[in-house]
Backbone as a chain_set.jsonl record, in Angstrom:
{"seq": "XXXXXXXXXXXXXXXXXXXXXXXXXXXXXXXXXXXXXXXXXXXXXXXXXXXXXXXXXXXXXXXXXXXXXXXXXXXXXXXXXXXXXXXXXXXXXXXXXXXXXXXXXXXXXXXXXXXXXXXXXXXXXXXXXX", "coords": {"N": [[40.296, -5.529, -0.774], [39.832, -6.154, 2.745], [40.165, -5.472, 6.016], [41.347, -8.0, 7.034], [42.265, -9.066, 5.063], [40.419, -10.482, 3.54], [38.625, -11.042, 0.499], [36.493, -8.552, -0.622], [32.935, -7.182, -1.202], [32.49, -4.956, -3.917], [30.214, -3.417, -3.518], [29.935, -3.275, -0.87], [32.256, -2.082, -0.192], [31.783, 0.298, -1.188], [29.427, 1.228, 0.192], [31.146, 1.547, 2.772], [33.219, 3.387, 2.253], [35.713, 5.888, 2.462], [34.897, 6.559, 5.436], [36.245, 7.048, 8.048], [36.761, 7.462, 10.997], [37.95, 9.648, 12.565], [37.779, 11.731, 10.194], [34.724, 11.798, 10.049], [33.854, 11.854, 12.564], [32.451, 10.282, 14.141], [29.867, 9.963, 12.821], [27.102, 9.268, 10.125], [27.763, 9.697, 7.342], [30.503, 11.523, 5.659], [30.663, 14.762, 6.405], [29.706, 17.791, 4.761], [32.423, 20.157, 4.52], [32.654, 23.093, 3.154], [35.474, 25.551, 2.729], [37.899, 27.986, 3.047], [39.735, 29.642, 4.243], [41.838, 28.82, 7.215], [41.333, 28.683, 10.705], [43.64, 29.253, 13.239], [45.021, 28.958, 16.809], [46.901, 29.929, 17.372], [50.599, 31.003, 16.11], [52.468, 29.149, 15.984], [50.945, 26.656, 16.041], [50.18, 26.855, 13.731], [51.98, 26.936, 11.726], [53.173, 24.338, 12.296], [50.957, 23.072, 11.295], [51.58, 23.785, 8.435], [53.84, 22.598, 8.125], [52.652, 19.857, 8.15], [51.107, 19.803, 5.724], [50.976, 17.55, 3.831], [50.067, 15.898, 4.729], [47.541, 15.152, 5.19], [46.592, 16.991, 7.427], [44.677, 19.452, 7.921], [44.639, 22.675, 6.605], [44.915, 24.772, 5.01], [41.906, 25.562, 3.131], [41.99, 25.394, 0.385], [43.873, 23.3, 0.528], [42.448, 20.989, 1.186], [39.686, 19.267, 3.081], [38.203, 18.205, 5.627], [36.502, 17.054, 4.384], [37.065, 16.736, 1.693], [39.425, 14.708, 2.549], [38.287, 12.858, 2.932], [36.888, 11.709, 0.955], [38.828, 11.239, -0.647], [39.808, 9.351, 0.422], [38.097, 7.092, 0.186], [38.44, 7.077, -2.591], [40.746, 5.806, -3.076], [40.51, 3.14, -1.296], [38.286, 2.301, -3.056], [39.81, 1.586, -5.682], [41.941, 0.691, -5.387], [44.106, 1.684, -4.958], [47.218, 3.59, -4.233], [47.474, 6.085, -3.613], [45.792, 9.336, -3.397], [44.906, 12.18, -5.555], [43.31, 15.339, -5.302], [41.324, 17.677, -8.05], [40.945, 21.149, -8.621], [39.919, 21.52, -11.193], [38.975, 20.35, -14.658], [40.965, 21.25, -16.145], [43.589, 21.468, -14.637], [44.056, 18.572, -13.311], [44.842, 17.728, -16.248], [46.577, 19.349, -16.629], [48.405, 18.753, -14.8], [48.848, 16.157, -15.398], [50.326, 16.127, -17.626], [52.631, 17.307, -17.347], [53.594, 15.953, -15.387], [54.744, 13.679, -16.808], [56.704, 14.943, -18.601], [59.55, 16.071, -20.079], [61.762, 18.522, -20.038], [62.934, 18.985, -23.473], [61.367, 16.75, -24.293], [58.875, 15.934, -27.223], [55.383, 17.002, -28.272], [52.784, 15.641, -28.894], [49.588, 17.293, -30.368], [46.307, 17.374, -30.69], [44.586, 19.396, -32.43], [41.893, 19.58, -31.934], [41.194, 19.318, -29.336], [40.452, 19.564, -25.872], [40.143, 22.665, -25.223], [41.468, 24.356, -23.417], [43.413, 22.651, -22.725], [44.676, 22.376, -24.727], [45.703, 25.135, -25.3], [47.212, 25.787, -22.817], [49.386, 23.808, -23.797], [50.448, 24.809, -25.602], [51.124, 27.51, -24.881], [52.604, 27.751, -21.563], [53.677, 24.901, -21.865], [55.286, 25.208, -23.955], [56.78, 27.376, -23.483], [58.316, 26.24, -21.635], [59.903, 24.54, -22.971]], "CA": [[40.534, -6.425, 0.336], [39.418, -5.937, 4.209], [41.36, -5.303, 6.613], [41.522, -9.307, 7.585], [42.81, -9.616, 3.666], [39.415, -11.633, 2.918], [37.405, -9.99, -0.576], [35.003, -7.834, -0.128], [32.53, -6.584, -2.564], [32.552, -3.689, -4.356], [28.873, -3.062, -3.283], [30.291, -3.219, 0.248], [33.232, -1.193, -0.313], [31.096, 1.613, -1.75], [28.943, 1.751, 1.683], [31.999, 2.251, 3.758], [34.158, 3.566, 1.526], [35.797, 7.208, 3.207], [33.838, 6.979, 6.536], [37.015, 7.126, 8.593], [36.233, 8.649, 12.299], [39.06, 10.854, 11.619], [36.961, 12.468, 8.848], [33.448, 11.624, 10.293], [33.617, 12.379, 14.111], [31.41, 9.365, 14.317], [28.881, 11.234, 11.735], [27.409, 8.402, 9.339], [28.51, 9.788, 6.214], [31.35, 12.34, 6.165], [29.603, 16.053, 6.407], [30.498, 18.27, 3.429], [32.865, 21.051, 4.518], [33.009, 24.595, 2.35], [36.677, 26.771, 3.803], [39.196, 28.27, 2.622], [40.608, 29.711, 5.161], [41.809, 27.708, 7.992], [41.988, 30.031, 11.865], [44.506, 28.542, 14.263], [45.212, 29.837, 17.854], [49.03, 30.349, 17.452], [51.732, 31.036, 15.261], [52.907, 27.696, 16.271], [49.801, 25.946, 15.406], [50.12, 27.309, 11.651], [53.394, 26.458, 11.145], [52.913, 22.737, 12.644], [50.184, 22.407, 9.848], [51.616, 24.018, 7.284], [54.781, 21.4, 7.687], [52.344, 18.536, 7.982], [50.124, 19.711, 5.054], [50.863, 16.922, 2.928], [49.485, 14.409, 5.509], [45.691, 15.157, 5.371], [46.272, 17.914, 7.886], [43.729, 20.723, 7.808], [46.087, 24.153, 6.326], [44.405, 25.329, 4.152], [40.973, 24.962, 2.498], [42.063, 24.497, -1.544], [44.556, 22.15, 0.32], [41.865, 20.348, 1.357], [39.171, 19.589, 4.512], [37.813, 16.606, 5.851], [35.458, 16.084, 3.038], [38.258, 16.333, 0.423], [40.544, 13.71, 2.51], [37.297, 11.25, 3.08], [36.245, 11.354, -0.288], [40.292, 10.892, -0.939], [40.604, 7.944, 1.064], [37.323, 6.522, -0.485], [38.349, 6.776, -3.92], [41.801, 4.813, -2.735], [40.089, 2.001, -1.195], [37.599, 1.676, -4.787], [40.262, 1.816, -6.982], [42.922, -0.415, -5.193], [45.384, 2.5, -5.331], [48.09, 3.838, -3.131], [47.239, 7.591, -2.982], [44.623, 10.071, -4.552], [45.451, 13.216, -5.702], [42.279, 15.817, -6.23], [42.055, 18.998, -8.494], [39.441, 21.674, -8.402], [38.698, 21.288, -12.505], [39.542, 19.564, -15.812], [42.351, 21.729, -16.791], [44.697, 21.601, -13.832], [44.43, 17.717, -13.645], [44.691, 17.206, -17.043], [48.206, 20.173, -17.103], [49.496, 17.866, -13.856], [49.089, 14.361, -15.594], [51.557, 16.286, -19.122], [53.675, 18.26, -16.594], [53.995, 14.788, -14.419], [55.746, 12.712, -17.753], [57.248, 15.38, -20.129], [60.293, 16.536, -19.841], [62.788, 19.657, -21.592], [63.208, 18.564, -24.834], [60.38, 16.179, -25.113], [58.116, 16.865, -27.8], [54.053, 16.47, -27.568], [51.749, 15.638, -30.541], [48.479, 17.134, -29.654], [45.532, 17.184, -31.559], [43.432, 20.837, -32.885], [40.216, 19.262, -31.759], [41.202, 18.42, -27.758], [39.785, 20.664, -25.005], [40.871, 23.961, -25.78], [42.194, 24.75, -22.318], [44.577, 21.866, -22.944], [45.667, 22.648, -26.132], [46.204, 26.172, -24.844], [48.092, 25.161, -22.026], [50.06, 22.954, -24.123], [50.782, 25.956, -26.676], [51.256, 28.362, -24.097], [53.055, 27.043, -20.999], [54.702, 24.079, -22.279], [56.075, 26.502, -24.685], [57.679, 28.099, -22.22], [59.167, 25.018, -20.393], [61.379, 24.093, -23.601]], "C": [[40.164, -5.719, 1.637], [40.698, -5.866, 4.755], [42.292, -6.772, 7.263], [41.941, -10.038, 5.831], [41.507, -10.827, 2.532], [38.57, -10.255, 1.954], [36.76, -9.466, -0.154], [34.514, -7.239, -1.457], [32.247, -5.573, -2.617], [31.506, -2.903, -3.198], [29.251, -2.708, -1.341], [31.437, -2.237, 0.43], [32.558, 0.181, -0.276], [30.667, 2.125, -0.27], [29.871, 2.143, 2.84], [33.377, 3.108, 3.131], [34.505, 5.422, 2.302], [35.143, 7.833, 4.552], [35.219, 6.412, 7.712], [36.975, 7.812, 9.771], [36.849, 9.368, 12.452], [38.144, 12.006, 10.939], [35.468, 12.552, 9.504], [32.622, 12.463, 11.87], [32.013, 11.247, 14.414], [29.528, 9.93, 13.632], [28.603, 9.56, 10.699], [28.175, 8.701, 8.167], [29.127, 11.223, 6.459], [30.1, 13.773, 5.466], [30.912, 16.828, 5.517], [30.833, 19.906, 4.377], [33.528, 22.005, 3.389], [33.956, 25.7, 3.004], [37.616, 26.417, 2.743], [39.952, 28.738, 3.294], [40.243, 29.468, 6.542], [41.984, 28.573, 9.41], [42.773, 28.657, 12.627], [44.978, 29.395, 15.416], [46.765, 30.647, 17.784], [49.587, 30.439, 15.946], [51.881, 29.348, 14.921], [51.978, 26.692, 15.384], [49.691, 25.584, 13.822], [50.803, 26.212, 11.097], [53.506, 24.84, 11.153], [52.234, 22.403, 11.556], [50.938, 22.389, 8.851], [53.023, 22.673, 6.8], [53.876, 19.818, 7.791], [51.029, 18.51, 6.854], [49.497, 18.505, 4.091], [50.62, 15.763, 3.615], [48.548, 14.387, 5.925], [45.996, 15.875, 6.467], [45.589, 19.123, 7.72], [45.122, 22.318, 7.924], [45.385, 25.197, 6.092], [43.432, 25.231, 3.021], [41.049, 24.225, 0.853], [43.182, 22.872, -1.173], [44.158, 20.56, 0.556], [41.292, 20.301, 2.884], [39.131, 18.397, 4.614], [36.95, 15.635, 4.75], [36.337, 15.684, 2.134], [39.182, 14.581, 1.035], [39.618, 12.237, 2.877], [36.834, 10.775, 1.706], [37.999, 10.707, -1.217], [40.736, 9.493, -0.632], [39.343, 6.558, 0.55], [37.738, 6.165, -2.017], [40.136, 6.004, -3.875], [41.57, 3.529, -2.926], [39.485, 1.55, -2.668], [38.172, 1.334, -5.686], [41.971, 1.146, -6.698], [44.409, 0.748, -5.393], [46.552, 3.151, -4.296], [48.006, 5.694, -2.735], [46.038, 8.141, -3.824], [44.736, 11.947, -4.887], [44.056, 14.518, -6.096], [42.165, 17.667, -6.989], [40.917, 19.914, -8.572], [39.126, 22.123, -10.327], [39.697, 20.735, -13.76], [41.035, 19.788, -15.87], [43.686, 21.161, -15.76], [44.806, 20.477, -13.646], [44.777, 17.447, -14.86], [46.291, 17.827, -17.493], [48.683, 18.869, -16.223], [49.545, 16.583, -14.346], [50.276, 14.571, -16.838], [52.436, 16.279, -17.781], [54.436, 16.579, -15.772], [55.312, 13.876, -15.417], [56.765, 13.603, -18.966], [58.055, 16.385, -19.536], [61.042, 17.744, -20.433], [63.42, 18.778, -22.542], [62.274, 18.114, -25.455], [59.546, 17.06, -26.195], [56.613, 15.984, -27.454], [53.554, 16.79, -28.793], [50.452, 15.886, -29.455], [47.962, 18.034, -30.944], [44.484, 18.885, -31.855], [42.355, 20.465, -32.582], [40.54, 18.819, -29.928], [40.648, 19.437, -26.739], [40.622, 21.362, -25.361], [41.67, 24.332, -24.389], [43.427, 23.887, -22.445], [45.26, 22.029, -23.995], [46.398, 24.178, -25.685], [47.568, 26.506, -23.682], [49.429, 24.338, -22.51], [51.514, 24.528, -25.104], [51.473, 27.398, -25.916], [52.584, 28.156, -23.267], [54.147, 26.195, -21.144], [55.799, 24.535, -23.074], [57.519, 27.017, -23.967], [59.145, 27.7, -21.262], [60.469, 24.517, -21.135], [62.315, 24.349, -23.525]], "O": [[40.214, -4.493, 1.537], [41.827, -6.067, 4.307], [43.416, -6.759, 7.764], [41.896, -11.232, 5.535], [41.604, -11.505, 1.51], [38.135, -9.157, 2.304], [36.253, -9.841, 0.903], [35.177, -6.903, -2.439], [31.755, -4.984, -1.655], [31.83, -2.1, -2.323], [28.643, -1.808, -0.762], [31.362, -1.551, 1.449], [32.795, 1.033, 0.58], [31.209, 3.034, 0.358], [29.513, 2.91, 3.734], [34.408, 3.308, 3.774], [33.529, 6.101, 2.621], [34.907, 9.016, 4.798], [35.064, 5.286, 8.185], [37.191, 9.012, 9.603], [36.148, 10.373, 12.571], [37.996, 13.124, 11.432], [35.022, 13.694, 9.395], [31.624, 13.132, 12.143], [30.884, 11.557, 14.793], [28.43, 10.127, 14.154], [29.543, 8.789, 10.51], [29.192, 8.048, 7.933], [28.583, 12.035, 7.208], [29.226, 13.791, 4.6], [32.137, 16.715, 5.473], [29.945, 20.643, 4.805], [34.611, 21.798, 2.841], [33.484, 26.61, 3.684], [37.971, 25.472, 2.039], [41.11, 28.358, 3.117], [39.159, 29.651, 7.094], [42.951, 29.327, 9.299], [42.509, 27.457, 12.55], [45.348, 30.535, 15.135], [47.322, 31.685, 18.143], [49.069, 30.02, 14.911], [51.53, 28.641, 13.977], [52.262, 26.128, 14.327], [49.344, 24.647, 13.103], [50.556, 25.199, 10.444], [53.869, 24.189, 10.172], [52.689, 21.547, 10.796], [51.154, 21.341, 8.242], [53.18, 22.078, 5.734], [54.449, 18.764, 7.519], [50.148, 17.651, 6.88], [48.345, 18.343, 3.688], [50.936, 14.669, 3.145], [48.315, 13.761, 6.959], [45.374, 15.139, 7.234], [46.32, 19.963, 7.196], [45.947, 22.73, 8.74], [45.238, 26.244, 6.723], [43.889, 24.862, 1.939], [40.559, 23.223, 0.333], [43.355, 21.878, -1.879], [44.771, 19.507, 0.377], [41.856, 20.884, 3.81], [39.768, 17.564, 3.968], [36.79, 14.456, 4.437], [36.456, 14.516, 1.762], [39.47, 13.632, 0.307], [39.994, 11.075, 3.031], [36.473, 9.629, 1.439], [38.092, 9.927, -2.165], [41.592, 8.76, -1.127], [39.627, 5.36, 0.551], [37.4, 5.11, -2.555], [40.576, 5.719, -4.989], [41.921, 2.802, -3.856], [40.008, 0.67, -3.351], [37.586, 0.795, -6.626], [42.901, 1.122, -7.504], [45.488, 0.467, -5.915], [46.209, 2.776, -3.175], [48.442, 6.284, -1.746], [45.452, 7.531, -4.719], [44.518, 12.734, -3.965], [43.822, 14.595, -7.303], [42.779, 18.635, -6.541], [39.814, 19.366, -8.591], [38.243, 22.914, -10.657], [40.928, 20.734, -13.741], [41.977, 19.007, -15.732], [44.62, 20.501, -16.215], [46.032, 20.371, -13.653], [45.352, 16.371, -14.695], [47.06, 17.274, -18.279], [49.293, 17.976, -16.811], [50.288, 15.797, -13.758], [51.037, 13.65, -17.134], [52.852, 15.232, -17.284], [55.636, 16.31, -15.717], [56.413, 13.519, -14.998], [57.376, 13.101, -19.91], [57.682, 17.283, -18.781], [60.775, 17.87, -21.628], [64.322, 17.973, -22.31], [61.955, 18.449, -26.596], [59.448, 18.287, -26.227], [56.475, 14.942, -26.813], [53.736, 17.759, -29.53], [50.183, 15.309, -28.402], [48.498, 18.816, -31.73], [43.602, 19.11, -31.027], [41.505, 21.204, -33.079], [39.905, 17.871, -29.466], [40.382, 20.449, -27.388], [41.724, 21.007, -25.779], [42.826, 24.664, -24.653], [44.508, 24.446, -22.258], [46.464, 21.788, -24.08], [47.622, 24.282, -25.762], [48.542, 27.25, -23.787], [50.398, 24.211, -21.761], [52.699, 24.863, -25.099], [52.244, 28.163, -26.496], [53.647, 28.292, -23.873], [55.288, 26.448, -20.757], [56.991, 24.29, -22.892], [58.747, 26.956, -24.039], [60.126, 28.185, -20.697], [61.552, 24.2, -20.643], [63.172, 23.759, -24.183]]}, "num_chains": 1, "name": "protein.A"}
């Protein structure tokens, strides 16, 4: 939906999809930023981020930059969803989607043929958690 609640199509979605001037600085498509670490003039400065990290504030590069929170707010809009969460590879989304539903006690059927990092993880880790 638009912002006037009238459809819009996908095909249209796609073209504006994460181009937020926020993110863009009036740039057509958001410019791909590579950091990990973030400089700030002050103490102060830090600290201000580091308590507003979890609101697309710039902290800390794995916590994400502008590219991460345009390509974040793109894959929102596409997918009709209320947040977007992103991970830098298979494994660590794939531990946070168990870790998210399975609790101490549960148990977990998992299969000898599934990515090995996940089974490992499962065998390992989860192990651990019982």
């Amino acid at each position: 939906m638009s912002k006037s609640n009238t459809p819009v199509a996908k095909t249209t979605q796609l073209i504006g999809a994460g181009r937020d001037k926020k993110w863009t600085h009036g740039v057509v498509n958001p410019p791909v930023q590579r950091a990990s670490t973030i400089l700030f003039d002050t103490v102060a400065e830090k600290n201000e981020a580091a308590i507003n990290r979890m609101n697309k504030e710039l902290f800390y590069g794995r916590r994400g930059t502008q590219t991460h929170f345009a390509f974040q707010d793109a894959m929102v809009e596409l997918e009709g969803g209320y947040g977007c969460a992103l991970y830098p590879c298979g494994t660590a989304a794939i531990s946070n989607a168990i870790l998210s539903f399975v609790e101490t006690g549960d148990h977990v059927l998992m299969v000898d043929t599934c990515y090995e990092p996940t089974r490992d993880f499962c065998d390992t880790m989860l192990k651990r958690l019982a």
